[in-house]
Structure formats: C-alpha cells, structure tokens
C-alpha positions in Angstrom: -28.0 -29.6 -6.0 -25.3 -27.3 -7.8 -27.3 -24.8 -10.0 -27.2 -25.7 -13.6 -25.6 -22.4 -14.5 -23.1 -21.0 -12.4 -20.2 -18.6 -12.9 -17.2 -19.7 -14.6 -13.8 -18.6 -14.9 -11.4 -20.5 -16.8 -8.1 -18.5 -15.4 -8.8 -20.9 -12.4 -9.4 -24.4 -14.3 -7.0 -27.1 -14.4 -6.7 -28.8 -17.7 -8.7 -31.2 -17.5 -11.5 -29.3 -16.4 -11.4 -27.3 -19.4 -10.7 -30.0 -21.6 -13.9 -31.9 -20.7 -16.3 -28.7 -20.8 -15.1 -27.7 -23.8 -17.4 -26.0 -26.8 -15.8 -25.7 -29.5 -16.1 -22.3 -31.5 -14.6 -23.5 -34.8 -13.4 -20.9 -37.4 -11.6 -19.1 -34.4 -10.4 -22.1 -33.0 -8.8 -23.6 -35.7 -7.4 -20.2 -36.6 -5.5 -20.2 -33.2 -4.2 -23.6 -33.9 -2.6 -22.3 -37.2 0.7 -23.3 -37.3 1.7 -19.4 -36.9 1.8 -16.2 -34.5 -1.4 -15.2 -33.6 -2.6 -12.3 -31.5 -6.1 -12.8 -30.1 -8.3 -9.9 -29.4 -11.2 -9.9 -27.3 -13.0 -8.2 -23.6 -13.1 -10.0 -20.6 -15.4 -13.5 -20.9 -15.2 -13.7 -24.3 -13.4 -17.1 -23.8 -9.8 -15.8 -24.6 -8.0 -18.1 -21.9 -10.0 -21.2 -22.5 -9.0 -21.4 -26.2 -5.2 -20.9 -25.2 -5.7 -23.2 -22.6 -7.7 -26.0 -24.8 -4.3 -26.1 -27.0 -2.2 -27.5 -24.2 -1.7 -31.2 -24.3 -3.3 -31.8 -20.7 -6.5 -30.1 -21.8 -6.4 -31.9 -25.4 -6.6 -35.4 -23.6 -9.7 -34.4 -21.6 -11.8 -33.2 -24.8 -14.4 -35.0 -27.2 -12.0 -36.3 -29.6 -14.7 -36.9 -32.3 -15.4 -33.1 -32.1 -12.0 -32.0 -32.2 -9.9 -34.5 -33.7 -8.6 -33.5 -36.3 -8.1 -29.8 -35.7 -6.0 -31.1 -32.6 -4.1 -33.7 -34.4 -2.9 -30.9 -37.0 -1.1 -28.7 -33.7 2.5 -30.2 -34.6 4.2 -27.7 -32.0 4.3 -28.1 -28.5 1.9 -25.9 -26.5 3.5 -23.9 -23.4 0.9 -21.5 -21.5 2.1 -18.4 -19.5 -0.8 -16.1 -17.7 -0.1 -12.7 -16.5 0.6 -12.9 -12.5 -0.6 -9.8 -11.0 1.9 -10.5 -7.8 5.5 -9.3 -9.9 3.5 -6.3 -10.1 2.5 -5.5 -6.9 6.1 -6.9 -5.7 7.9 -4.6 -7.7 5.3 -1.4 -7.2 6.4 -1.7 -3.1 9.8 -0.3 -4.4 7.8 3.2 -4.7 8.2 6.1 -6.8 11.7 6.1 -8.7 13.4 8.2 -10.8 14.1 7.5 -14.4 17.1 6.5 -14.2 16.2 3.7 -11.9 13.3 3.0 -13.6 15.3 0.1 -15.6 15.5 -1.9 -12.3 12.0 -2.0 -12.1 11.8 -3.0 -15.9 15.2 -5.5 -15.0 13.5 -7.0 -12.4 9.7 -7.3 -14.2 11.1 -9.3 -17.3 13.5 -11.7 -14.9 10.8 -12.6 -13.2 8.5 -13.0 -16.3 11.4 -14.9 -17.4 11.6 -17.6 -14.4 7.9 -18.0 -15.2 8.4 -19.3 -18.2 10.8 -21.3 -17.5 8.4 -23.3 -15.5 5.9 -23.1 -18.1 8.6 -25.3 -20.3 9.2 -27.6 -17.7 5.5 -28.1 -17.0 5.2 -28.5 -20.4 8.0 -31.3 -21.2 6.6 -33.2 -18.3 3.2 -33.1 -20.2 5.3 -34.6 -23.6 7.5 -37.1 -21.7 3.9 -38.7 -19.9 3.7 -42.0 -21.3 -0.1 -41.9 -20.8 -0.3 -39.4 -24.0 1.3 -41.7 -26.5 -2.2 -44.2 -26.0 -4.2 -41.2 -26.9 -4.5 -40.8 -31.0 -5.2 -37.5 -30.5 -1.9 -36.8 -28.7 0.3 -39.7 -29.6 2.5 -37.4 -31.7 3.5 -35.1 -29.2 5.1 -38.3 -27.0 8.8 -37.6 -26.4 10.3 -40.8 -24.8 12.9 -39.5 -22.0 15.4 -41.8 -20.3 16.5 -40.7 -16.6 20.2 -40.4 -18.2 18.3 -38.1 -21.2 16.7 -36.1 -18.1 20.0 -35.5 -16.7 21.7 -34.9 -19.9 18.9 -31.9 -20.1 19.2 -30.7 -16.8 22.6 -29.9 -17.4 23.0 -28.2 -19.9 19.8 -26.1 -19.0 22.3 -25.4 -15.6 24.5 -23.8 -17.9 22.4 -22.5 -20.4 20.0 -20.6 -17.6 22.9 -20.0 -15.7 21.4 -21.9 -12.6 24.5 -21.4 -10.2 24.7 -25.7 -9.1 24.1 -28.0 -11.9 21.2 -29.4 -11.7 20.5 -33.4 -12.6 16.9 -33.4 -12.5 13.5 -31.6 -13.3 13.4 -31.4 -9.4 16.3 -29.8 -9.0 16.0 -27.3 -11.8 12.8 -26.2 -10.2 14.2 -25.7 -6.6 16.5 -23.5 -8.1 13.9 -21.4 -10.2 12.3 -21.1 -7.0 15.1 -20.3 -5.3 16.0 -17.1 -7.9 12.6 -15.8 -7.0 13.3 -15.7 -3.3 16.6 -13.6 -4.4 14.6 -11.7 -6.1 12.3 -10.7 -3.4 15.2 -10.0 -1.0 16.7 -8.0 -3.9 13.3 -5.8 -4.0 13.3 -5.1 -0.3 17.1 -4.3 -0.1 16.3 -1.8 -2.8 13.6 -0.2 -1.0 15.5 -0.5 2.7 19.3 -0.7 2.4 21.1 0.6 -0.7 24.8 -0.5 0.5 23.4 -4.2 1.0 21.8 -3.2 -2.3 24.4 -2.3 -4.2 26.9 -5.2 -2.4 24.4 -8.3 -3.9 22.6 -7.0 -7.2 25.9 -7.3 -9.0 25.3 -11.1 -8.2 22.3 -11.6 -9.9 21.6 -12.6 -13.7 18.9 -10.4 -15.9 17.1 -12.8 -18.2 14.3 -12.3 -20.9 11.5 -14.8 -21.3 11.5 -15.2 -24.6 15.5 -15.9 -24.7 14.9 -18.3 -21.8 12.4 -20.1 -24.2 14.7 -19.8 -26.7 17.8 -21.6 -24.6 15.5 -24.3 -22.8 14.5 -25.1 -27.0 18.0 -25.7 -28.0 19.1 -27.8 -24.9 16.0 -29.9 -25.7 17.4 -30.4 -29.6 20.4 -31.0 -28.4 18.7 -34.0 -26.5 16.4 -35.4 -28.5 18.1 -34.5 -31.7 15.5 -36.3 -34.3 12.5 -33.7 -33.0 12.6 -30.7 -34.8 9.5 -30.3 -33.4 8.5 -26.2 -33.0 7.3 -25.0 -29.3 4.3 -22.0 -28.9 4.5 -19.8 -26.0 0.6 -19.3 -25.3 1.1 -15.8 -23.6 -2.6 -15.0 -21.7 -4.0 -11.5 -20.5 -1.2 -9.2 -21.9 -3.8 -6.5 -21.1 -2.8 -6.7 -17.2 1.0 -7.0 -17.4 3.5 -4.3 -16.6 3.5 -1.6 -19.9 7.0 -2.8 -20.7 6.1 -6.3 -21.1 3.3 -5.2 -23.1 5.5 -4.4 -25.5 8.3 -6.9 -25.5 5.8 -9.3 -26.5 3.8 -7.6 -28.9 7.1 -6.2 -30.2 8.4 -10.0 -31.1 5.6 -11.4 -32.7 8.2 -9.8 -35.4 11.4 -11.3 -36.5 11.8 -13.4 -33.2 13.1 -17.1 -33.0 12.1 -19.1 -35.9 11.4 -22.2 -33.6 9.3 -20.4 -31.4 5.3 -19.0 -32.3 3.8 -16.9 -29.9 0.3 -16.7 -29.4 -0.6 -13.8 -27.6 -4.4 -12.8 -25.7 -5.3 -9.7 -24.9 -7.8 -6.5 -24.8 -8.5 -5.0 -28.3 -7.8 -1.9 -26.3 -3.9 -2.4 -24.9 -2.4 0.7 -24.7 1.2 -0.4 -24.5 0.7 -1.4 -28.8 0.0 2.3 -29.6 3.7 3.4 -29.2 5.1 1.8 -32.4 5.4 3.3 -35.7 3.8 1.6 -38.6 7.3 0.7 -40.5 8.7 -1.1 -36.8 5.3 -2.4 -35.5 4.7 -5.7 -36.3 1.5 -6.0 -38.8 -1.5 -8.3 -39.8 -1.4 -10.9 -41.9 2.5 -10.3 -42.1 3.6 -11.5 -38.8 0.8 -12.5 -36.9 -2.8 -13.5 -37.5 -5.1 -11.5 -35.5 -8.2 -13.5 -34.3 -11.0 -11.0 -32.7 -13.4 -12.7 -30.6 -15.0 -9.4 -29.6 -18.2 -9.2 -31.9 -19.3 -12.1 -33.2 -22.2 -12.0 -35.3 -26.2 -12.6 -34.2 -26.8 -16.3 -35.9 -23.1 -17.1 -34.6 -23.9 -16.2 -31.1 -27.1 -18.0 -30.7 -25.2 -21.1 -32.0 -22.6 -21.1 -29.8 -24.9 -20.3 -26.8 -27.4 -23.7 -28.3 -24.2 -25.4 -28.0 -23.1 -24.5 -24.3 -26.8 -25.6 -23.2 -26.7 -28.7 -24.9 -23.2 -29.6 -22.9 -25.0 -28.3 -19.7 -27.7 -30.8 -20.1 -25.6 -34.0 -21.5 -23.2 -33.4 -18.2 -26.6 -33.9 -15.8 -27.8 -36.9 -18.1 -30.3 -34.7 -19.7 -31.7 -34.8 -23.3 -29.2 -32.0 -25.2 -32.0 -31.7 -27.2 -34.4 -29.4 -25.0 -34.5 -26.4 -25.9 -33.4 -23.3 -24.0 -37.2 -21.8 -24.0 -37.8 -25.6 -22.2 -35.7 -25.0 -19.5 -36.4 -21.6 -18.5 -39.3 -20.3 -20.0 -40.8 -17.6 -22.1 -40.0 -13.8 -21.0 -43.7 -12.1 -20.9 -41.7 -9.5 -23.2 -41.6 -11.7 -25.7 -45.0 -13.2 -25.4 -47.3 -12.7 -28.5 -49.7 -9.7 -27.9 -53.4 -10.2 -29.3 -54.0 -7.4 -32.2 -57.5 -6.6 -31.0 -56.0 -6.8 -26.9 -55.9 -3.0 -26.5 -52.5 -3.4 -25.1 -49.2 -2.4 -26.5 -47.1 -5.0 -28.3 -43.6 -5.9 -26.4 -41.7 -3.8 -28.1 -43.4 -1.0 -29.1 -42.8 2.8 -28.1 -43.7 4.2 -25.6 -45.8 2.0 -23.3 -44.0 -2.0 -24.7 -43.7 -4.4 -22.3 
C-alpha cells in the first residue's frame, strides 16, 4: 500500500495531477489570479510552482470546480507556464571561462534559448485553448478558441515569418520541428565556440538572437491577426527565477515595468534573488506600481494549521476515508505534548531544563 504521506514535488506533475490534488490557499491564490503582474515570493516547498501551475487551463479542468469556481472563471487571460531549465545552463557553462567581451555570447545564447522555450510554452498553450473538450467545462468554456485547419495554417505562417523560422511552416507540427531544430543549431554553435573558432565565426553570422518576451510578444499578434474578435490578454507564468542565469534574472524582473500591454507576467521566485539588487530605486520596477508582490514565505500560526487541516482532509477523501478525522486520529499524540499530572514529580513538556 503507497504510504499516505509521501514526498511531493510539483515541478514534476502533469496538469492534471496537480489539478485534482489541489488545496486551495485562498487570499494568495486569488491574488495571483489578479488580472495583473505579480511577483511571488517564497523558499523552496512553499507551493510556488503549484499555484502557477493550478492557473493553466489543463490543471483548471482537473480541479473541484465548486471550490474554485469562481476565482477561476474570473482568469480572462490565457495562462502560458515557463520553468527554469537547468540544462541551457550547464550547456552554455561547457564554453568555459570567457573574457568580457565575449561574455555577450554567453548572455546571446542564454536568452535565445530561453526564447525557443517559450515559444513552445505558447504553442502548448494554444493547443490547450483550441481543445474542444474545454468549451463543455463551465469553468473553462471561455477560454475555447475554435481553430479551423486553414486558421492553423494561416497562424503557422505568419509565425514562420514573424519568428523567422527559415521554411514556412503550415502546421503546429511543423513549427515545432523547427523550434527543435534551432536548439540543435544551437548546441552545435556552443561546441564550435568552444572547439573551432573559424567554423565558429563561418556559421554564427547565420543564426537569429531572439528575446522571450518579444517572441511572446510576436506569437500574440499573429494570433490577433487570426482570430481577430479575441482581444483576449496572454500571462507568461515564469517559475523558479531564483535558478536561471543572473542575466535572465534580470530581464524578467526588469519588464514587469513598462513591457507589452497584452502580456502580464507572473513571476516566482526566492525572496532572496540577487540578480534584483542591481537596480536603482527610480529604474527598478516597484510594488503596488507595477507588480503585485504575493509572499508566501511566513504565513501566520492559525493560517498554517488551516491549510495543513485542509491537505489532510484531501489525503483522506482520495483513500475513501472520513475527511473528518482528525490529524491527532491518524497519527497520534507526541508524549511531549501529553498532559503532565501537577502532583507527578516530573517536569512538564516544556519546561526548562529537564521538559520532555
């Protein structure tokens, strides 16, 4: 029998999985959902990635609607998720030391990559909003773009041009193939820089710089172009900012100011990223001005022991168990907590310097 609590880590959940174990924490929740940019601050565990992940559509589907309705039905933008990947680091660290002049190759080569990545993260994402399955659901009816194969194509080319994927593409399939296929270039790029500077120099002038957030910004106005009756916002959910290269640190924390208008970013990270210390107070972007800052890191006593009541309660429901046993039930009473007779002779549990 699996053990009624085991370890959990919701970087390595499908949707649906984290849609159907879902607890909700509301004020914070509902504070991410806002229909602005929000930059959410908390350590490792503190359930960061499964609130950015609960927003996307696949997840949404798999939840208790009664619980969640109606905070869900008020997300009008469409929900596009991007974690950190710890591989463009290591890939581009195996160039070795550099000077500081080539040191913008490194940061070239970080954001392109970055860059294809979200690119994918759109496309996953438009195949979520074009699933006929979601327009049965109340809770996600709204998000239901209807998409023709001669609308896909339409799409596909002019995200050919406006990616600058070198054969036009005339379907999702395609496009991806050739997303794929720049990472491969990439990679070769990497090790040509690192092996054999003519071959170097003789290719790199071949290959296209991109920024993720101007990628997002290009895929959005091939997709009005589309579907012109939309005007429907997108949200890039960007997860563990904390672990990303120092320059992308910044680049994202950097355009939760003045960025695209049709784009909100929701960013996750530690309260303690570094990379956010280098701007000044009249360039950095500020709280409550440009983003909402949600901190997950210290919630308070009576909060905690609701939350945790909550995630027990689940635990039991999923193995057709009363929710209403209580923890103490289940596992117990600590002898540290047990109640010490007055006239015992021994020390209560928690007093100095002989307590349980």
């Amino acid at each position: 029998m699996a053990a009624l609590f085991e370890s959990y880590n919701a970087r390595f959940s499908d949707l649906k999985t984290v849609g159907s174990t879902f607890v909700l924490r509301e004020k914070e929740f509902k504070d991410i959902c806002l229909n602005e940019n929000s930059l959410i601050l908390g350590p490792r565990g503190s359930g960061k990635t499964t609130l950015l992940k609960m927003m996307k559509i696949g997840a949404q589907i798999a939840t208790d609607h009664s619980i969640n309705f109606k905070t869900l039905k008020d997300i009008k933008y469409y929900p596009v998720y991007l974690h950190a990947d710890r591989q463009f680091e290591l890939l581009t660290k195996g160039v070795g030391r550099v000077s500081a002049d080539k040191s913008e190759f490194l940061d070239w080569i970080i954001k392109t990559l970055t860059a294809i990545r979200t690119k994918f993260s759109f496309l996953d994402t438009l195949l979520e909003v074009t699933d006929p399955s979601i327009e049965l659901k109340p809770i996600t009816s709204h998000h239901y773009v209807s998409m023709t194969r001669s609308q896909e194509a339409e799409l596909c080319k002019l995200l050919s041009v406006a990616w600058r994927i070198s054969n036009q593409s005339l379907n999702l399939k395609e496009i991806r193939a050739s997303l794929s296929a720049e990472i491969e270039k990439i990679n070769d790029l990497v090790f040509l820089y690192s092996h054999n500077n003519e071959k170097f120099q003789a290719v790199a002038s071949d290959l296209k710089f991109s920024e993720p957030l101007s990628s997002a910004s290009a895929f959005i106005q091939c997709f009005d172009e589309v579907f012109p009756g939309r005007s429907t916002s997108w949200c890039l959910c960007v997860d563990e900012l904390e672990i990303m290269p120092e320059n992308l640190q910044q680049y994202f924390f950097a355009n939760l100011r003045s960025s695209d208008q049709r784009l909100l970013l929701k960013i996750a990270t530690s309260p303690f990223t570094a990379a956010f210390s280098i701007f000044d107070k009249t360039s950095s972007p500020m709280d409550a001005h440009d983003y909402r800052a949600v901190n997950l890191s210290d919630p308070k006593k009576k909060e905690n022991i609701k939350f945790t009541k909550k995630l027990v309660a689940e635990l039991l429901s999923r193995r057709n168990l009363s929710p209403s046993i209580s923890p103490q039930k289940i596992l117990g009473n600590s002898p540290v907590t047990e109640d010490v007779p007055a006239d015992s002779g021994r020390y209560g549990p928690y007093k100095s310097p002989n307590g349980a």
